[in-house]
DOPA-559923 format. One record per residue (C-alpha): residue number from 1; x, y, z. Coordinates in nm, 3 decimals, m for minus. Each point is the difference from the previous one (the first is absolute). Layout:
residues N
+-----+---------+---------+---------+
| num |       x |       y |       z |
+-----+---------+---------+---------+
| NUM |       X |       Y |       Z |
...
+-----+---------+---------+---------+
END
This chain:
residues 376
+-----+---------+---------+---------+
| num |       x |       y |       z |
+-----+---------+---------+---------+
|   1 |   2.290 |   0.311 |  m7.767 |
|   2 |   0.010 |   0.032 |   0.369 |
|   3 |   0.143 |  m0.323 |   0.190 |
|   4 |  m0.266 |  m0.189 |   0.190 |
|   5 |   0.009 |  m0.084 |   0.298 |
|   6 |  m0.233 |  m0.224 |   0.201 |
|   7 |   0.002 |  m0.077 |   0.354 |
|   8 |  m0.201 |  m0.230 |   0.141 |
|   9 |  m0.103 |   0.050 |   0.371 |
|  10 |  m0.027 |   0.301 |   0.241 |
|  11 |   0.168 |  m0.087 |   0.298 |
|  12 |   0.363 |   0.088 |   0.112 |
|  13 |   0.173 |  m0.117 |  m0.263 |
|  14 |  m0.223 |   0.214 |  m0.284 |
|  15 |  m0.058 |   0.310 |   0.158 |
|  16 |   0.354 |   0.017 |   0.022 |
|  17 |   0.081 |  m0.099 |  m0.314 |
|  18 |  m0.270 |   0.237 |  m0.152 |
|  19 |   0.145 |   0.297 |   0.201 |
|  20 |   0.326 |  m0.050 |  m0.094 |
|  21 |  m0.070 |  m0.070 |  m0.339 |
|  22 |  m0.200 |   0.365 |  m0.025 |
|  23 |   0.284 |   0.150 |   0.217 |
|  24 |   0.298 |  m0.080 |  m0.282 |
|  25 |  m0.200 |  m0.052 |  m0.339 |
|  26 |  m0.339 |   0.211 |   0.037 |
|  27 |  m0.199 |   0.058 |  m0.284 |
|  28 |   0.230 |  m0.177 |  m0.261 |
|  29 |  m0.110 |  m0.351 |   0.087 |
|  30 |  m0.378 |  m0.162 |   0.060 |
|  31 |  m0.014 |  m0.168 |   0.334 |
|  32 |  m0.340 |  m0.195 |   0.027 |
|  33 |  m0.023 |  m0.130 |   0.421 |
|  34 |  m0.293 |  m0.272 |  m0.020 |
|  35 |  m0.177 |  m0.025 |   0.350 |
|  36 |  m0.320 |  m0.219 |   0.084 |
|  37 |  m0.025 |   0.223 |   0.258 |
|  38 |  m0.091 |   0.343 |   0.081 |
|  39 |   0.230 |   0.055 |   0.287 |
|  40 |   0.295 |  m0.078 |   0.198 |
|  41 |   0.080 |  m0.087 |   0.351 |
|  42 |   0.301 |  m0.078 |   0.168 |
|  43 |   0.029 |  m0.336 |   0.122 |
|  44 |   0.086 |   0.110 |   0.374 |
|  45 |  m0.360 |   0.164 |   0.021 |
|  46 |  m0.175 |  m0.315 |  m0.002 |
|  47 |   0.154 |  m0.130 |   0.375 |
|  48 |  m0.145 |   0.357 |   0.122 |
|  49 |  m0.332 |  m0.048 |  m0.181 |
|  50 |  m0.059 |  m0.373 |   0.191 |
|  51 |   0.093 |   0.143 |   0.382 |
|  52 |  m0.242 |   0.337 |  m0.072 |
|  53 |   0.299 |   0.214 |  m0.055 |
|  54 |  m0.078 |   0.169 |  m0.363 |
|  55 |  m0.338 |  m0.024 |  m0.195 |
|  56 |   0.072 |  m0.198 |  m0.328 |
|  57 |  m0.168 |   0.289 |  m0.211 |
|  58 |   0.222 |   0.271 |   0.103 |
|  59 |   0.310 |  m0.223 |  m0.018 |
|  60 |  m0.058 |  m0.030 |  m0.374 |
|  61 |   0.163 |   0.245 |  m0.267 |
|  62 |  m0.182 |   0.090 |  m0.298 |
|  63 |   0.167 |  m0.106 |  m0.344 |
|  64 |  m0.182 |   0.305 |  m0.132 |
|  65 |   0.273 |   0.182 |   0.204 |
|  66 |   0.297 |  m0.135 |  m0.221 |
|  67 |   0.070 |   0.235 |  m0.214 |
|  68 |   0.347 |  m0.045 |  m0.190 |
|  69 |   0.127 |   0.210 |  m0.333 |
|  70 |  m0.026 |  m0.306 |  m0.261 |
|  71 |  m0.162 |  m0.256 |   0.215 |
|  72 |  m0.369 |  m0.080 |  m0.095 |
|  73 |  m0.158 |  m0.238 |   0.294 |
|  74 |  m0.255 |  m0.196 |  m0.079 |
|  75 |  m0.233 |  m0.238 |   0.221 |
|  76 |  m0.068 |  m0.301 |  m0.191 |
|  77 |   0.011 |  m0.416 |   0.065 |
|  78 |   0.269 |  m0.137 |  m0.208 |
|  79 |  m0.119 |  m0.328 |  m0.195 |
|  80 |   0.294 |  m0.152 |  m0.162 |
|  81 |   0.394 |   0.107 |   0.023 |
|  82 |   0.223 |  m0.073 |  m0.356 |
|  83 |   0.402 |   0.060 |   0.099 |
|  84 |   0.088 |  m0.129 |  m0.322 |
|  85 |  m0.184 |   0.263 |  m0.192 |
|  86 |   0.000 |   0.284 |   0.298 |
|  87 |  m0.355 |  m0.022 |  m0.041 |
|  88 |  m0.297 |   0.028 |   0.300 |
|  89 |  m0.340 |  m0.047 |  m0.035 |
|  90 |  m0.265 |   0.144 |   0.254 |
|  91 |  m0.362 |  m0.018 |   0.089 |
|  92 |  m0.019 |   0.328 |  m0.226 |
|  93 |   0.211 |  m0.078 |  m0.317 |
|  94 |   0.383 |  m0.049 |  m0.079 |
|  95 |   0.342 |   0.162 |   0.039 |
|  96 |   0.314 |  m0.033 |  m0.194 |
|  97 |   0.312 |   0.121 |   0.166 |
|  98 |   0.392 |   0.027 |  m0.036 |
|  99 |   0.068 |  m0.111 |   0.328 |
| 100 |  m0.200 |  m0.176 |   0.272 |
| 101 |   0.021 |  m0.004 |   0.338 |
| 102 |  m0.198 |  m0.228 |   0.246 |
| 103 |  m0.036 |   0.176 |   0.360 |
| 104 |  m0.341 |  m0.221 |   0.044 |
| 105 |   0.082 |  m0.166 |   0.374 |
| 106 |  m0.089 |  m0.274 |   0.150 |
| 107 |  m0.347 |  m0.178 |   0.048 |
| 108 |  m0.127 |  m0.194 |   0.282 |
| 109 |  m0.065 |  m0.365 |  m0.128 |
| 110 |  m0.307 |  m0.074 |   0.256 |
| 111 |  m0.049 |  m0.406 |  m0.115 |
| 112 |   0.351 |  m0.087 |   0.064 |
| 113 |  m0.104 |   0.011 |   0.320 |
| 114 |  m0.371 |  m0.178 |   0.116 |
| 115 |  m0.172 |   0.145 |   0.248 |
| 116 |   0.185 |   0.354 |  m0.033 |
| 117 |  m0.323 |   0.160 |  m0.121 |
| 118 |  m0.153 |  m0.118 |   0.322 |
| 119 |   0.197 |   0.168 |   0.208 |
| 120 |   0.135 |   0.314 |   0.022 |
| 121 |   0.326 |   0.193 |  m0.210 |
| 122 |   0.123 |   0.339 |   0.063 |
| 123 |   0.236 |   0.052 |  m0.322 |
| 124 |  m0.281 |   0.136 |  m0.251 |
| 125 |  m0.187 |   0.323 |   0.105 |
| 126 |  m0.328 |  m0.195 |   0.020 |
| 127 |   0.144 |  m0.212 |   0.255 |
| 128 |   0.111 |   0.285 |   0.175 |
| 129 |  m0.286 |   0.167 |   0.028 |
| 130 |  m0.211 |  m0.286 |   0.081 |
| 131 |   0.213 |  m0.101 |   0.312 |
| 132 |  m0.016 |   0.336 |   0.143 |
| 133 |  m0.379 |  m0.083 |   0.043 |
| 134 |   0.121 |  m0.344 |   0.124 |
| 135 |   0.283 |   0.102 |   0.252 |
| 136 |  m0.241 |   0.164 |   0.239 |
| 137 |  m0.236 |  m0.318 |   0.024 |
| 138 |   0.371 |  m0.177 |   0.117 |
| 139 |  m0.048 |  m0.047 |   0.372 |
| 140 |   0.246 |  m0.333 |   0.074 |
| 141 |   0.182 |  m0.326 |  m0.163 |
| 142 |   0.246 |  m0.026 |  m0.229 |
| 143 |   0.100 |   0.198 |  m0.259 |
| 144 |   0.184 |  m0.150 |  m0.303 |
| 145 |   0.197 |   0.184 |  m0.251 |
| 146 |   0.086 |  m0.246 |  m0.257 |
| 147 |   0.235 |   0.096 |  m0.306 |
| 148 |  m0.132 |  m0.246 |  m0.293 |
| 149 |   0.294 |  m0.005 |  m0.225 |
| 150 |   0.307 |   0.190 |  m0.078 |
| 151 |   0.080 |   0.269 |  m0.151 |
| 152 |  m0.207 |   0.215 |   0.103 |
| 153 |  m0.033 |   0.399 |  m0.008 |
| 154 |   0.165 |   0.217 |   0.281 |
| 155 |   0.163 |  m0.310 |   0.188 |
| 156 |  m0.022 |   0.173 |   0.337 |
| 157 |  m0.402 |   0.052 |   0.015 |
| 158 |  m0.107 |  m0.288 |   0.182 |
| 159 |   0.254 |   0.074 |   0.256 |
| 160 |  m0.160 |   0.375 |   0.016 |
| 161 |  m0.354 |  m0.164 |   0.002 |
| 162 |   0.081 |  m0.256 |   0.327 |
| 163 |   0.160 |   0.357 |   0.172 |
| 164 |  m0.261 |   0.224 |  m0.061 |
| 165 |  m0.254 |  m0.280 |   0.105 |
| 166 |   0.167 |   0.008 |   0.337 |
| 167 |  m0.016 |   0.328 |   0.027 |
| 168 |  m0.407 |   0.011 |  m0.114 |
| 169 |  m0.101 |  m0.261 |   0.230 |
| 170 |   0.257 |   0.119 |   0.348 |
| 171 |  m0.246 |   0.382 |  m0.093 |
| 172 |  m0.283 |  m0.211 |   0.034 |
| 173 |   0.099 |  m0.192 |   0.301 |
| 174 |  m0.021 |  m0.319 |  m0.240 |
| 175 |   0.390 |  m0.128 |   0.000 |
| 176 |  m0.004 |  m0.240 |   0.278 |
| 177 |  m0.297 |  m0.178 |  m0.145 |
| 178 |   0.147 |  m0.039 |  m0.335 |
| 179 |   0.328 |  m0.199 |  m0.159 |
| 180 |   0.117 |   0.169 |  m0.293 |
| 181 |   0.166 |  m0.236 |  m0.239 |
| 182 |   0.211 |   0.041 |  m0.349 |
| 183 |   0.044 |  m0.233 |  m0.249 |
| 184 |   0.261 |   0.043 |  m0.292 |
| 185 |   0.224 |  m0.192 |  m0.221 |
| 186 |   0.313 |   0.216 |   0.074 |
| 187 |   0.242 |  m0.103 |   0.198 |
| 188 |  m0.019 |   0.365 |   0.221 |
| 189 |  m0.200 |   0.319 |  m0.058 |
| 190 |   0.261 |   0.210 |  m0.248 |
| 191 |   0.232 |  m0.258 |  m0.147 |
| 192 |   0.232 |   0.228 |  m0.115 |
| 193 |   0.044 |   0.170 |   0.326 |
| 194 |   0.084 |  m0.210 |   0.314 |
| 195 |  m0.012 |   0.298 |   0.241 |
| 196 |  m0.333 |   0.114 |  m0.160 |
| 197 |  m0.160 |  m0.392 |   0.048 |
| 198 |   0.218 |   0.041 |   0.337 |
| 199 |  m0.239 |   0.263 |   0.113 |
| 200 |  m0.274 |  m0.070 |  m0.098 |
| 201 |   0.059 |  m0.397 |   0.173 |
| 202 |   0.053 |   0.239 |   0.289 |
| 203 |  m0.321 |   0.169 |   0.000 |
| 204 |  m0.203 |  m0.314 |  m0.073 |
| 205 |   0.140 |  m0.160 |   0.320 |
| 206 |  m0.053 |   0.323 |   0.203 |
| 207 |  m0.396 |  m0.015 |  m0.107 |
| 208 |  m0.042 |  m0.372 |   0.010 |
| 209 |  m0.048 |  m0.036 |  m0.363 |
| 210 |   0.099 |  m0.347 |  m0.171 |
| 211 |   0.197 |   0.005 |  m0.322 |
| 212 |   0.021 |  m0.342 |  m0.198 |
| 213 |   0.244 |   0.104 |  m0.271 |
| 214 |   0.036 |  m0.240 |  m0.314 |
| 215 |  m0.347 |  m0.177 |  m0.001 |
| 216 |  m0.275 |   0.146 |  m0.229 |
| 217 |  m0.382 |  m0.043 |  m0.040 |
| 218 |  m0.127 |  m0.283 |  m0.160 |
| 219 |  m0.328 |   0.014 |   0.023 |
| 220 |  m0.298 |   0.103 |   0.269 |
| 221 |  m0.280 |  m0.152 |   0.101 |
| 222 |  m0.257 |   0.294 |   0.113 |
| 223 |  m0.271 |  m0.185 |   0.212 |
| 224 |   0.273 |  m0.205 |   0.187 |
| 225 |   0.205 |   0.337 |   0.053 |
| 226 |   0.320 |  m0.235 |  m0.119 |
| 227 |   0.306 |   0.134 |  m0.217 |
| 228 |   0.226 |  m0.285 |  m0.112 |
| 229 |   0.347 |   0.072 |  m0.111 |
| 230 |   0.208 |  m0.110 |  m0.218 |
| 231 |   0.219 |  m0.225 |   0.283 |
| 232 |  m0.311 |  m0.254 |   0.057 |
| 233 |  m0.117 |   0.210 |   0.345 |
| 234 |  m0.328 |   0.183 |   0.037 |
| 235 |  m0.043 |   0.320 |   0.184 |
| 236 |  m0.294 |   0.063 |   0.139 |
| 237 |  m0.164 |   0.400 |   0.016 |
| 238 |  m0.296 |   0.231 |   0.063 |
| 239 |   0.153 |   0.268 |  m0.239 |
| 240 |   0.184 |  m0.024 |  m0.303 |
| 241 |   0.185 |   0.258 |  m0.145 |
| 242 |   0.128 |  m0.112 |  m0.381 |
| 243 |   0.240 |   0.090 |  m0.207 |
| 244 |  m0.110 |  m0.166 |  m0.331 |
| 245 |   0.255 |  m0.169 |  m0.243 |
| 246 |   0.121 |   0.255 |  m0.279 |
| 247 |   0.018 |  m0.036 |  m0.344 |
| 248 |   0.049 |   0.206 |  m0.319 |
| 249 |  m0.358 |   0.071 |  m0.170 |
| 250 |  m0.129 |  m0.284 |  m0.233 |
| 251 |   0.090 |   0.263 |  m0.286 |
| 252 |   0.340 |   0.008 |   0.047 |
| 253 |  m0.006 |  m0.422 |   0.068 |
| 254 |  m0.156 |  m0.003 |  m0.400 |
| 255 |   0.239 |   0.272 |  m0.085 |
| 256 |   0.302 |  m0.255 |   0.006 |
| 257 |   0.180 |   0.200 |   0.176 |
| 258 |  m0.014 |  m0.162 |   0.339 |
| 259 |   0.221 |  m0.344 |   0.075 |
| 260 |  m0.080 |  m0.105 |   0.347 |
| 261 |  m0.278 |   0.210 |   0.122 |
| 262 |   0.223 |   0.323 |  m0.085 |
| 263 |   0.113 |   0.181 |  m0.296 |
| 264 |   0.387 |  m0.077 |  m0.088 |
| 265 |   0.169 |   0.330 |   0.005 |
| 266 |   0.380 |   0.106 |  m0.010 |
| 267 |   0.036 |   0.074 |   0.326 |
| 268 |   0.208 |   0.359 |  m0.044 |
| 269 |  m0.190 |   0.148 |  m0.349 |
| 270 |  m0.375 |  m0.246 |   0.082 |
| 271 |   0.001 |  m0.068 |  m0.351 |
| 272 |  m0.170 |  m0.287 |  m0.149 |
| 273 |   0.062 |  m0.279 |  m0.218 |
| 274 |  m0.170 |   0.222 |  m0.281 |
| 275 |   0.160 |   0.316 |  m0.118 |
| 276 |  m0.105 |   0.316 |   0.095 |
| 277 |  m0.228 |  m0.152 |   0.283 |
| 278 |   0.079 |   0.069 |   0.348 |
| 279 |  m0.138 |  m0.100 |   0.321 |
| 280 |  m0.026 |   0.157 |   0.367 |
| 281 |  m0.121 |  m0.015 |   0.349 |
| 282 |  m0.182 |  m0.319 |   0.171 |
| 283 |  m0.065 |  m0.191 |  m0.320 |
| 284 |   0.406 |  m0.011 |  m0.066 |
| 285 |   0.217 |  m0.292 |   0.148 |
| 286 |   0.299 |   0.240 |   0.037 |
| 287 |   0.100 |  m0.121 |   0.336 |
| 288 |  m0.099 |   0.302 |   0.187 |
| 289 |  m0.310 |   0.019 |   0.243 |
| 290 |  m0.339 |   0.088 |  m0.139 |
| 291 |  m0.059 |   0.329 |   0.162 |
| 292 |  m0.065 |   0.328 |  m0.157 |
| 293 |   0.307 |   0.147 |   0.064 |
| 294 |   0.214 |  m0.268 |  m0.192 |
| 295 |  m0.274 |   0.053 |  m0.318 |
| 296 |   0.131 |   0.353 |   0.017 |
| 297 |   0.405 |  m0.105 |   0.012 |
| 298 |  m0.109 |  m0.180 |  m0.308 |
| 299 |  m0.231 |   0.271 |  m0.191 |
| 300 |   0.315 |   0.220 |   0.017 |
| 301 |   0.218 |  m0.242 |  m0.164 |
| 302 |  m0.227 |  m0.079 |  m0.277 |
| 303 |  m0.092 |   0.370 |  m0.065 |
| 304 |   0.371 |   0.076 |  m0.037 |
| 305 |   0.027 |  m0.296 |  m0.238 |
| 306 |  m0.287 |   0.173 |  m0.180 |
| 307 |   0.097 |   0.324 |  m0.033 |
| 308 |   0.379 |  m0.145 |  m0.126 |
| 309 |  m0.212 |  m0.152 |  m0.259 |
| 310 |  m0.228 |   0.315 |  m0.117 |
| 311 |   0.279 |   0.258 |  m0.001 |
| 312 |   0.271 |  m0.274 |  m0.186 |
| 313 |   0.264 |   0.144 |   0.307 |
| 314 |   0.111 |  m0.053 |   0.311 |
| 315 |  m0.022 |  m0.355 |   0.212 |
| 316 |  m0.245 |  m0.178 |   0.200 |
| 317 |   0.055 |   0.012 |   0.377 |
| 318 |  m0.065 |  m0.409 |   0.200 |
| 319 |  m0.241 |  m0.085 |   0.219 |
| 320 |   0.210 |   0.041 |   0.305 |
| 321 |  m0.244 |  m0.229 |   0.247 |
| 322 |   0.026 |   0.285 |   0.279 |
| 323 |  m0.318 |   0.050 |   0.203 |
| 324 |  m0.150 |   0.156 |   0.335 |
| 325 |  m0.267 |  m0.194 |   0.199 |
| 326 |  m0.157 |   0.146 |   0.287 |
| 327 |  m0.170 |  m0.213 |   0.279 |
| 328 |  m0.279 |   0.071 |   0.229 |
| 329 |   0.108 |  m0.160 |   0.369 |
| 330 |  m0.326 |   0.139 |   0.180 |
| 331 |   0.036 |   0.262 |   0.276 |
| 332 |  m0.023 |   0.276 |  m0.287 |
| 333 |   0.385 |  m0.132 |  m0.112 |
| 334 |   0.156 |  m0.053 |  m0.277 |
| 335 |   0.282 |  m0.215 |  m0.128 |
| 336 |   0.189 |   0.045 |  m0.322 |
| 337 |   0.239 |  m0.241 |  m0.197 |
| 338 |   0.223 |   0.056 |  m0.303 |
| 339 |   0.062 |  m0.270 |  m0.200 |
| 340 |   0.276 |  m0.022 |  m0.318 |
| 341 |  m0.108 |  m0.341 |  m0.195 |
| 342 |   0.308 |   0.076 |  m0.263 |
| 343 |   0.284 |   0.116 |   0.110 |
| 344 |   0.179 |  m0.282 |   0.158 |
| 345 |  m0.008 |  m0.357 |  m0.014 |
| 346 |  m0.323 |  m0.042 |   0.232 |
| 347 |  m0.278 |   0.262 |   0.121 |
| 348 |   0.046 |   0.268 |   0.291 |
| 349 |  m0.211 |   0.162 |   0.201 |
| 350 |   0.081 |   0.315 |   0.230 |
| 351 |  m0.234 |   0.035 |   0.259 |
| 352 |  m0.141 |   0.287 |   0.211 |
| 353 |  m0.127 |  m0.002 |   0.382 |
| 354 |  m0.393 |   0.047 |   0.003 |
| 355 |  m0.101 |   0.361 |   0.050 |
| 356 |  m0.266 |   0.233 |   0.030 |
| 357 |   0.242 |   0.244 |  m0.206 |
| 358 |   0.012 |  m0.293 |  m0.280 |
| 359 |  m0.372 |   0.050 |  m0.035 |
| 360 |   0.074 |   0.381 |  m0.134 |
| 361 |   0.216 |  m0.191 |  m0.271 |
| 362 |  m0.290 |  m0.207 |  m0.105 |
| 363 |  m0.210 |   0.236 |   0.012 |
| 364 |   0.197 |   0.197 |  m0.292 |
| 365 |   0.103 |  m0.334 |  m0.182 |
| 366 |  m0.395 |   0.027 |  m0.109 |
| 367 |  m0.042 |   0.347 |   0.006 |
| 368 |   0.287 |   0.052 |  m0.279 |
| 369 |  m0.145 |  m0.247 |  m0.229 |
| 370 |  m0.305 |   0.146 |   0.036 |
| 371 |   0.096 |   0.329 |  m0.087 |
| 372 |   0.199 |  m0.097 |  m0.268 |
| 373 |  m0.212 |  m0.225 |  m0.197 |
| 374 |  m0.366 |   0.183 |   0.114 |
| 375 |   0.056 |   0.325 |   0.113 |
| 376 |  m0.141 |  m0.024 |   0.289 |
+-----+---------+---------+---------+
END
């Protein structure tokens, strides 16, 4: 028999997995990738979609596009996860596998915070999109960005948000009758990179734009336009802009395999507590940020675990904690920071100068996944 494979989740972490996993083993093994949905859509596209920059439908990539040698794709709702037995039930029957991996993200938990689903959030597409109606109808008053709980995916978007809301509003003629606000619980914009939160702390005071770092959002009161924080103050706003606390999905929380909100993973090979189950990408408290890129750094190290395994020879490569972020400052420029989570005692970050230039690199960061995983 063929060894099974299931991964669970089509973002970062398992296309990656699922294209390296065809690359080395092909044919000989069955690699079943269990989506709900039918496409995918990098996370970055969704700050475009809200300021009118991209339309949502032609930001979205077809699964019907992945097309791996041994990797069968399948879009179904998965029901109930067993690690003990490596077994997964969906909405359209049940899989037994040799090895599972769990690539399913993070979910937005709306009722940890009231009032959230009053307002407005720009971290799901459907927020997106519904605030790029919104945004126009903006005119004056104060506009509130207002993390509600950490971690969160792609730590530097709400910085990118309050930047390329200046720059919306000064095209408009709009700035000097609004105050843009943020509201996180970190204690600066990129943790791991002084000069990166440097910056950026550099370019909020150039536009004016308040940044409360360590406070997050409590709760929100919609008809009073009120968003109290977690230090006893209120703040009052016109516009909110959301990010919603994350979670893992409820099926992983039944699963067992999440302590804490997250699922326990070795940090270097993301196993699990259970043999032969492995876990990647948001859902996975490995210490690194939840951002695609880092779901990648971690595919790769669990597909060279796997592939050790299937051929009985060579070794398993770490998770080496090693990822690029790239950071819209408005004015067309982009910033970029590396960060190295593993190799020394604490976190780095190397950072590089916005740039117009830095856009081209961007620009190709999607480009290659996309022509690697779809094709296209």
């Amino acid at each position: 028999m063929k060894t099974r494979i299931l991964v669970l989740g089509a973002g970062f972490g398992g296309l990656e997995l699922s294209t390296l996993l065809s690359e080395s083993l092909g044919e000989s093994v069955e690699v079943t990738l269990v989506d709900k949905s039918d496409h995918f859509m990098f996370g970055f596209s969704k700050l475009d979609v809200m300021f009118g920059h991209a339309d949502a439908h032609a930001t979205r990539l077809p699964y019907a596009n992945f097309v791996k040698p041994g990797v069968r794709i399948v879009r179904e709702t998965i029901t109930k996860i067993d690690p003990a037995a490596k077994r997964v039930t969906t909405d359209a029957g049940v899989y037994d596998a040799d090895y599972v991996v769990v690539a399913l993200g993070a979910d937005y938990d709306w009722d940890a915070t009231p009032g959230l689903a009053d307002v407005h959030e720009f971290y799901s597409v459907a927020g997106a999109e519904r605030l790029r109606g919104v945004l126009p109808t903006f005119t004056g008053g104060h506009a509130l960005i207002g993390v509600c709980g950490a971690p969160y995916k792609c730590p530097p978007a709400p910085s990118e948000c309050a930047l390329m809301l200046h720059d919306y509003l000064e095209k408009r003629g709009l700035r000097g009758a609004c105050e843009i606000s943020i509201v996180m619980p970190l204690s600066a914009p990129v943790p791991p990179s002084p000069e990166t939160s440097k910056a950026l702390l550099a370019a909020f005071a150039e536009r004016n734009i308040k940044f409360h770092p360590s406070k997050r959002v409590l709760r929100i009161d919609a008809a009073r336009k009120i968003a109290s924080l977690d230090d006893n103050t209120e703040m009052a706003f016109d516009l909110f802009l959301g990010v919603p606390k994350h979670r893992v999905p409820a099926v992983v929380l039944e699963s067992g395999l999440a302590k804490d909100g997250w699922v326990t993973v070795n940090p270097r090979t993301l196993e699990t507590r259970f043999p032969g189950v492995y876990a990647v990408g948001d859902g996975a408290n490995t210490g690194t940020p939840k951002a695609g890129v880092f779901a990648e750094g971690a595919a790769k190290a669990v597909a060279s675990a796997l592939v050790a395994k299937v051929n009985s020879a060579g070794a398993a490569r770490e998770y080496d904690g090693f990822g690029t972020c790239y950071i819209e400052f408005g004015g067309g420029r982009i910033g970029k920071v590396q960060v190295d989570f593993f190799s020394g005692p604490q976190p780095t970050g190397t950072y590089y100068e916005p740039s117009v230039e830095l856009r081209v690199d961007k620009e190709h960061f999607g480009s290659s996944r996309r022509a690697r995983w779809f094709g296209t």
